[in-house]
N, CA, C and O atoms as CSV, one atom per row, in Angstrom:
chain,resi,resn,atom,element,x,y,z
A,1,UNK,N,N,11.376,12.618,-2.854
A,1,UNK,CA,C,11.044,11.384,-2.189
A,1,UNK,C,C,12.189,10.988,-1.267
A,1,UNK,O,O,13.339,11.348,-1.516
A,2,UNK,N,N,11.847,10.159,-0.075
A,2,UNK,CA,C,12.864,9.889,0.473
A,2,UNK,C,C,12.833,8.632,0.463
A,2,UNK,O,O,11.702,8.163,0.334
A,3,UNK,N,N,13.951,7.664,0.582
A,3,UNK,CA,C,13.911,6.047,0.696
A,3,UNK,C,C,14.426,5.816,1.710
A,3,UNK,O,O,15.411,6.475,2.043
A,4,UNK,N,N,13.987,4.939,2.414
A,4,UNK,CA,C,13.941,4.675,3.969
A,4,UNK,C,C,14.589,3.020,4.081
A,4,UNK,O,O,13.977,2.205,3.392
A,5,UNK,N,N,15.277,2.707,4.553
A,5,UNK,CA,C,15.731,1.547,4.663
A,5,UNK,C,C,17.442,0.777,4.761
A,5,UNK,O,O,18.163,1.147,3.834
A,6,UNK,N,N,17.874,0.134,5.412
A,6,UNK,CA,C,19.392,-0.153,5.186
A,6,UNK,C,C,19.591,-1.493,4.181
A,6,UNK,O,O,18.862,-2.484,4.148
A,7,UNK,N,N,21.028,-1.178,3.215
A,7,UNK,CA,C,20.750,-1.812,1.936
A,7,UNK,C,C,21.473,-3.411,1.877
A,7,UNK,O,O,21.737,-4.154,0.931
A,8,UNK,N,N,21.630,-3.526,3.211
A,8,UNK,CA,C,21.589,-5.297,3.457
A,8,UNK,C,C,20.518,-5.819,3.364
A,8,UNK,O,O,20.624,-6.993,3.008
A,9,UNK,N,N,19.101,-5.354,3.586
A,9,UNK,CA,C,18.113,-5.912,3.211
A,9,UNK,C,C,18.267,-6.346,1.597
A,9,UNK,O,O,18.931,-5.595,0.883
A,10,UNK,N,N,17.671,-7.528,1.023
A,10,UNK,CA,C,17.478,-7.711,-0.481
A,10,UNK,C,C,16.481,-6.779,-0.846
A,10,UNK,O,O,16.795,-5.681,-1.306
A,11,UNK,N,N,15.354,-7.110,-0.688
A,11,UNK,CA,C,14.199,-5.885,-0.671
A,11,UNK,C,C,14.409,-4.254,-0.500
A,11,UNK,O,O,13.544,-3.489,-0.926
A,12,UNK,N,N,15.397,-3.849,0.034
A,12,UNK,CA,C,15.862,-2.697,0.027
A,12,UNK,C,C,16.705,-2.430,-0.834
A,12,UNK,O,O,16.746,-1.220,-1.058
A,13,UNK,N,N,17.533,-3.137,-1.532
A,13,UNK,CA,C,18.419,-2.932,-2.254
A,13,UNK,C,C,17.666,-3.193,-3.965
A,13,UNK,O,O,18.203,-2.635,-4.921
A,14,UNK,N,N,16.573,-3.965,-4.147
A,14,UNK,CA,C,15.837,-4.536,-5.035
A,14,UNK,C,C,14.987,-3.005,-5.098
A,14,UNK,O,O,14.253,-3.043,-6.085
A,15,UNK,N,N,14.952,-2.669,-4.912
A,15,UNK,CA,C,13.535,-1.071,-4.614
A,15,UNK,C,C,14.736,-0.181,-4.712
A,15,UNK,O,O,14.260,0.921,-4.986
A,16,UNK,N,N,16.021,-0.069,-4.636
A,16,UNK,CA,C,16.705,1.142,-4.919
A,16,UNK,C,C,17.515,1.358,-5.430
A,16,UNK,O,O,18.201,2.363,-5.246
A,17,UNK,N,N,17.870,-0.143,-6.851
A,17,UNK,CA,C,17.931,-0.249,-7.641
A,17,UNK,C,C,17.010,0.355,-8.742
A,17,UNK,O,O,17.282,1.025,-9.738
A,18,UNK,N,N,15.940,-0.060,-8.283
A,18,UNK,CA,C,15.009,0.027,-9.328
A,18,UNK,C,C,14.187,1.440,-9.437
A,18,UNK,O,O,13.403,1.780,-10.323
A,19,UNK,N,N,14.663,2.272,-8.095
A,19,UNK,CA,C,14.416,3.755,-8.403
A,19,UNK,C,C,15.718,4.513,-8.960
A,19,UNK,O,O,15.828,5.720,-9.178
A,20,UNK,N,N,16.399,3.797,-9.083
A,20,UNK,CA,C,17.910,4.755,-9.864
A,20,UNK,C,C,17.748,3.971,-11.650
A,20,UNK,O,O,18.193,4.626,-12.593
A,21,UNK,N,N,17.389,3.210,-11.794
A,21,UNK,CA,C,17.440,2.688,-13.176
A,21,UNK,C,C,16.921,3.593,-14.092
A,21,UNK,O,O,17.445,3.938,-15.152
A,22,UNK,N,N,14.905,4.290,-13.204
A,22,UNK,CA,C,14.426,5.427,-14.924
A,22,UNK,C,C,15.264,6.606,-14.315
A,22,UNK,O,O,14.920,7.613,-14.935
A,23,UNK,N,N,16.476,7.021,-13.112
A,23,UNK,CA,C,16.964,8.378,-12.824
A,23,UNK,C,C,16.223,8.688,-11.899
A,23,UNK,O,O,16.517,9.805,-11.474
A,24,UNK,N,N,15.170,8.104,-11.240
A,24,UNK,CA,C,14.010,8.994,-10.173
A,24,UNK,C,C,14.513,9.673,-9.059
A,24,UNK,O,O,14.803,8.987,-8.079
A,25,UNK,N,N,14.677,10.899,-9.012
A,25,UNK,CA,C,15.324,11.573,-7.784
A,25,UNK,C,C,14.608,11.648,-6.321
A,25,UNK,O,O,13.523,12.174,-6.077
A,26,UNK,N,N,15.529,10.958,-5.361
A,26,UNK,CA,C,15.485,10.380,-4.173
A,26,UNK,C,C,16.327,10.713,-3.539
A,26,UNK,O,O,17.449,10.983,-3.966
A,27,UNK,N,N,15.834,10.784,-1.945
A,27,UNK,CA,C,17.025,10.715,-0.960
A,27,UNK,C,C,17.581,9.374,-0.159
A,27,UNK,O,O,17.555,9.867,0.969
A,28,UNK,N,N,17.932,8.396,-0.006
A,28,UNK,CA,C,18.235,6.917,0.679
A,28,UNK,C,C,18.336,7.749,2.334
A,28,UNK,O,O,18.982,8.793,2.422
A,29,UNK,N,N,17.862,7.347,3.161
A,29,UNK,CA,C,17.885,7.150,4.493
A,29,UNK,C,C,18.420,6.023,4.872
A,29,UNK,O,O,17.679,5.076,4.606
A,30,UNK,N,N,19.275,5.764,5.318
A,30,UNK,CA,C,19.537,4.407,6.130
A,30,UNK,C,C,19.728,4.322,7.486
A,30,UNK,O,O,20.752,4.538,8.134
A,31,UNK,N,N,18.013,3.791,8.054
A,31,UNK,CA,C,17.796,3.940,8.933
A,31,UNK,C,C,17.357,2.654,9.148
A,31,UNK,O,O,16.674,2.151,8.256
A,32,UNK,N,N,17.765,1.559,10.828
A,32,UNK,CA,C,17.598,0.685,10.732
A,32,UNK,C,C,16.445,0.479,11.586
A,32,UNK,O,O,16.398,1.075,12.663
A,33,UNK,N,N,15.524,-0.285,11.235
A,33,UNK,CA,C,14.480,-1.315,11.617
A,33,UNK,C,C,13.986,-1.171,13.348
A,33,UNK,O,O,13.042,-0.797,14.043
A,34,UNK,N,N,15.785,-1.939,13.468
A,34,UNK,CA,C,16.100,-2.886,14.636
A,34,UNK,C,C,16.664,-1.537,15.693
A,34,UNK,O,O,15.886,-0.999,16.481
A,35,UNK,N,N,17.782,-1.210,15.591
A,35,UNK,CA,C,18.284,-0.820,15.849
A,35,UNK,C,C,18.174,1.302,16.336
A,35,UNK,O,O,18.834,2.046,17.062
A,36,UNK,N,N,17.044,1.463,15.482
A,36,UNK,CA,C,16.631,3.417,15.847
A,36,UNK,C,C,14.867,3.011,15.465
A,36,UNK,O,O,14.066,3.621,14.756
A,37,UNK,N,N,14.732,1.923,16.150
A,37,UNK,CA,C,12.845,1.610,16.133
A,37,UNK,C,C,12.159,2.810,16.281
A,37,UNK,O,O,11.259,3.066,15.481
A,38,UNK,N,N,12.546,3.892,17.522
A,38,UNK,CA,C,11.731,5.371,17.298
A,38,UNK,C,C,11.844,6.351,16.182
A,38,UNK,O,O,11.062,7.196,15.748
A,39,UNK,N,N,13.389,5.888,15.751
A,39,UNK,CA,C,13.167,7.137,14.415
A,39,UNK,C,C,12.453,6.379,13.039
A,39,UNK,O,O,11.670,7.131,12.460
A,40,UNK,N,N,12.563,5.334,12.570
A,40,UNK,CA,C,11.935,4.542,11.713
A,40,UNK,C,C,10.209,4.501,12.150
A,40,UNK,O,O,9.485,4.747,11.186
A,41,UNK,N,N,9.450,4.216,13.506
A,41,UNK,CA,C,8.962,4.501,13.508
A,41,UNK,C,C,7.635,5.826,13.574
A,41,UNK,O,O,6.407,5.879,13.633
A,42,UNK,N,N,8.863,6.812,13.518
A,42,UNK,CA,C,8.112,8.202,13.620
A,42,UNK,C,C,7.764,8.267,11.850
A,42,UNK,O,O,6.807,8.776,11.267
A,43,UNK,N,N,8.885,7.577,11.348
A,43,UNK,CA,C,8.367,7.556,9.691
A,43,UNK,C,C,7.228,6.568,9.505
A,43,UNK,O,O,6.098,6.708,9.038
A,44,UNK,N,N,7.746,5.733,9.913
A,44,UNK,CA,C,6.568,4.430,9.516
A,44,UNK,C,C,5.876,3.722,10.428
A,44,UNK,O,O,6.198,2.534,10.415
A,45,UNK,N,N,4.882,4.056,11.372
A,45,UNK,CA,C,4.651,3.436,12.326
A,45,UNK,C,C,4.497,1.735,12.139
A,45,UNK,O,O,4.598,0.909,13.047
A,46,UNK,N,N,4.236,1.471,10.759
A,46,UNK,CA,C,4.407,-0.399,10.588
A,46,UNK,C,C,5.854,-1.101,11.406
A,46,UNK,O,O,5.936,-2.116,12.098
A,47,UNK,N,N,7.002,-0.007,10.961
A,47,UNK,CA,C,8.344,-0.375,11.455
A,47,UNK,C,C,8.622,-1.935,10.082
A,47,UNK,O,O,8.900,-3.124,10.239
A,48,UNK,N,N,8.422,-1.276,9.136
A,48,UNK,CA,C,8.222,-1.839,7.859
A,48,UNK,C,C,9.402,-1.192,6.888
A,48,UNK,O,O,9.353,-0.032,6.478
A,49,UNK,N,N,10.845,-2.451,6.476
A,49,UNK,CA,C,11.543,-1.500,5.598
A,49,UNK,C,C,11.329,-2.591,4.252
A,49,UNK,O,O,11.145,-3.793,4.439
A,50,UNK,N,N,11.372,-2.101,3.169
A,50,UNK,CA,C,11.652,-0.337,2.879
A,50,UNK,C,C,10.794,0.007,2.865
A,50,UNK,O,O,9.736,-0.621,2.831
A,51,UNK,N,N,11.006,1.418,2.893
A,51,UNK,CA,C,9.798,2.466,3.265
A,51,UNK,C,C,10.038,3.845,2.026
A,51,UNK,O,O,11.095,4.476,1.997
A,52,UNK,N,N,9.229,4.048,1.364
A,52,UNK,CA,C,9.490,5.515,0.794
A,52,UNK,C,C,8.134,6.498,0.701
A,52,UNK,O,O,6.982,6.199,0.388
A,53,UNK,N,N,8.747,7.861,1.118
A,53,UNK,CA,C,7.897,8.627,1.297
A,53,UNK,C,C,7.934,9.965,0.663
A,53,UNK,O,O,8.860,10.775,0.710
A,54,UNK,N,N,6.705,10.086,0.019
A,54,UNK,CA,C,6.876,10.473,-1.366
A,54,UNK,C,C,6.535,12.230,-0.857
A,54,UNK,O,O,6.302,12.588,0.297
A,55,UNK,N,N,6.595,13.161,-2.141
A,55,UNK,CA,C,6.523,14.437,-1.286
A,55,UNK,C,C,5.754,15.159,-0.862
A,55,UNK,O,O,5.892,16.252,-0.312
A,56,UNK,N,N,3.963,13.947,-1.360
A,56,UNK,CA,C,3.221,15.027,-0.774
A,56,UNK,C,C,3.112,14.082,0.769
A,56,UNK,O,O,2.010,14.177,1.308
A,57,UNK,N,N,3.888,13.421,1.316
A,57,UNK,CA,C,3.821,12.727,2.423
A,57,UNK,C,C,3.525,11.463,2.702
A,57,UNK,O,O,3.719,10.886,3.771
A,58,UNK,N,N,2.855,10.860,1.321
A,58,UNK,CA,C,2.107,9.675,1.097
A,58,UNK,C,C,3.302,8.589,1.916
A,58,UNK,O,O,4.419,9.011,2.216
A,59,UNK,N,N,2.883,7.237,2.190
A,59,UNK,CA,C,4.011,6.643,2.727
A,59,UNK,C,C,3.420,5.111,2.177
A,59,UNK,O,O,2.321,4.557,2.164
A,60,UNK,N,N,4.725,4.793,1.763
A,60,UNK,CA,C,4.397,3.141,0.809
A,60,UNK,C,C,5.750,1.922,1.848
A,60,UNK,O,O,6.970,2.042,1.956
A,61,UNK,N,N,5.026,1.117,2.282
A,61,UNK,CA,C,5.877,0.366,2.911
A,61,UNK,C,C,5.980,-1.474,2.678
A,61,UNK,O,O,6.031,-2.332,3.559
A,62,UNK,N,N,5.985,-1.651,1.204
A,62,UNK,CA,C,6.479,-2.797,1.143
A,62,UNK,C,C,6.864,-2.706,-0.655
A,62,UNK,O,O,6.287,-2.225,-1.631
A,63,UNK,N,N,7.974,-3.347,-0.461
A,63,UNK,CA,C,8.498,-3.813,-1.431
A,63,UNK,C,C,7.780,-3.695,-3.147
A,63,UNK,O,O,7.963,-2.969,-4.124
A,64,UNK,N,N,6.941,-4.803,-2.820
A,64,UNK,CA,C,5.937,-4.422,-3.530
A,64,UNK,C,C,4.734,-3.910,-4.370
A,64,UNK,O,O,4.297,-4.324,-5.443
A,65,UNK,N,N,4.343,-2.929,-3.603
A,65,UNK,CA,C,3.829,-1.583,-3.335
A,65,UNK,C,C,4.774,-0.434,-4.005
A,65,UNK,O,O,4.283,0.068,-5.017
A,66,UNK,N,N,5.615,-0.105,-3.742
A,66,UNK,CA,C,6.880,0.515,-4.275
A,66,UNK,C,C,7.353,0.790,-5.551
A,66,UNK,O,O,7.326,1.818,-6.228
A,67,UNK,N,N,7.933,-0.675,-5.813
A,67,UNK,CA,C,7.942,-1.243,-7.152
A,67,UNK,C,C,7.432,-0.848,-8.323
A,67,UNK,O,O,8.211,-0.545,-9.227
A,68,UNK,N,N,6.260,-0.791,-8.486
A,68,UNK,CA,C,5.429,-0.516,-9.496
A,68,UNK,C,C,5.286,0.934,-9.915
A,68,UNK,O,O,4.710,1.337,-10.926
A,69,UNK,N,N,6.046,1.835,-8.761
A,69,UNK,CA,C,5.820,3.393,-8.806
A,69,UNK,C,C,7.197,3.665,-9.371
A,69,UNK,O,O,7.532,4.846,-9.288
A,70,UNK,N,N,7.981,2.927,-9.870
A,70,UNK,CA,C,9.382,2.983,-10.252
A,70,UNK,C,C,9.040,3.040,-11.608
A,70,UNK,O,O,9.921,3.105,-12.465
């Protein structure tokens, strides 16, 4: 899986916490929003962080959503 997002967000940091707590192996991307809009959006066309994208490609982009797969 990869995790998509920079960890000044609360929500980003709240979601990657909570994928290191059961051990879930991940990669963190920190890729910003604002700032690389084409590369964030080639991942996520919402331009929605955090973002994680799982390995068969699936793509989950809110907080919330996320969460529960932890």
């Amino acid at each position: 899986m990869r995790f998509i997002g920079m960890l000044d967000s609360p929500s980003v940091r709240r979601v990657a916490v909570s994928l290191r707590l059961p051990d879930l192996p991940f990669e963190h991307r920190s890729i910003s929003a604002f700032r690389e809009m084409p590369a964030f959006a080639a991942i996520n066309p919402a331009i929605k962080a955090p973002s994680l994208v799982c390995d068969d490609g699936s793509v989950f982009l809110d907080s919330m959503l996320i969460l529960p797969l932890a």
